[in-house]
Every structure is written in C-alpha cells, then in structure tokens.
N, C-alpha and C positions, 0 to 999 in steps of 0.2 A: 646261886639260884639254880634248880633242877627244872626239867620242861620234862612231860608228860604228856604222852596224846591218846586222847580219847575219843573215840567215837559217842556220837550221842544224837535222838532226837529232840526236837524242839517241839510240843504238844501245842494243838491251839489256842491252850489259854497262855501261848509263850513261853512255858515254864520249861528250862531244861535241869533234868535230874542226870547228876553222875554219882559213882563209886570209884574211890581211887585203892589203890592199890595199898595193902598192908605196911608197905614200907614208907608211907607215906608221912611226912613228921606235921602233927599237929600242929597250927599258928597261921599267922596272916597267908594270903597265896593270892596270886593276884589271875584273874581267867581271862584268856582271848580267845572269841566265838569266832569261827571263820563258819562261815555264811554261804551253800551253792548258790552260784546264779541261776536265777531263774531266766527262763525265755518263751516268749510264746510258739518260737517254730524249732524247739527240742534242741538249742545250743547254735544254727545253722545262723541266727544273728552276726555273732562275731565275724563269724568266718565269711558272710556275706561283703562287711565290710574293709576285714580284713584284705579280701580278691578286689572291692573297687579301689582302696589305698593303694595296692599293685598297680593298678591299670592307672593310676592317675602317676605313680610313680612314672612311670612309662613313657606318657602319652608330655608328663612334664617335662621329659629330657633331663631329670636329676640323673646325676654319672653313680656310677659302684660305690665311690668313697662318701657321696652324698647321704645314698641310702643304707650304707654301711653306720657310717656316724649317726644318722637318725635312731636306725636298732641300738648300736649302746646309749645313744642316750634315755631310749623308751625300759633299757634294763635297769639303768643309773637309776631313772625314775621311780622303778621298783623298790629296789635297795632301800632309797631314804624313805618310802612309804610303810618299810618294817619298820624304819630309825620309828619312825611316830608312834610306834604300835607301844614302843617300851618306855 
C-alpha cells in the first residue's frame, strides 16, 4: 500500500473532490479525511486547558515521574488511535 497527501477542500454540500497524481495505479484505494478543529476562540481552547491541567498538576503534588508517565501515556494513546484508523 502507497499513502499520498493531498490537500483538499470540503464544499458545503460536503463533497470533497481530489486529483491524484498520474502515477497513480487504477483499483480499490481506501481515503482518510483528517479534519481541522475547529474552536470558537481561534485554537486558544486547547491550550486554555492544557495551562489548568498544569496548574492542577502542581497544586496536586503529582512528582516528575508522575507526570512524566501521564505524557507517554497520553502519546501511547495516540499511537493505538492510528492503529484504528487502518
């Protein structure tokens, strides 16, 4: 299997149109839309809650290796959420 990345928009009646590239071999191809988030205050969500998980880290007296292990697990997390994608 070959992966190819394309930009593309999505039109309001949902419909997204692509062109692949001439090398491309005619037959079954299966598509994954990644999707931007959206937010109502331009991205600053995240990171709002991101800085109170900080302060709550903090204030909870979790040690280095606490919140160390917490981030690989929230990357772990990631990982197997590609696993699903395929």
């Amino acid at each position: 299997m070959r992966a190819i990345e394309l930009n593309g928009t999505v039109s309001e009646n949902r419909e997204l149109h692509l062109r692949l590239p001439a090398d491309a071999n005619p037959g079954p191809a299966k598509v994954i839309v990644l999707l931007e988030e959206r937010s109502d205050s331009n991205g600053t969500d995240s990171l709002q809650q991101f800085l109170k998980d900080c302060q709550q880290w903090a204030v909870s007296g979790r040690t280095k290796e606490e919140i160390d292990q917490y981030i690989e697990d929230e990357r772990n997390s990631w990982d197997r959420g590609l696993d699903d994608l395929s």
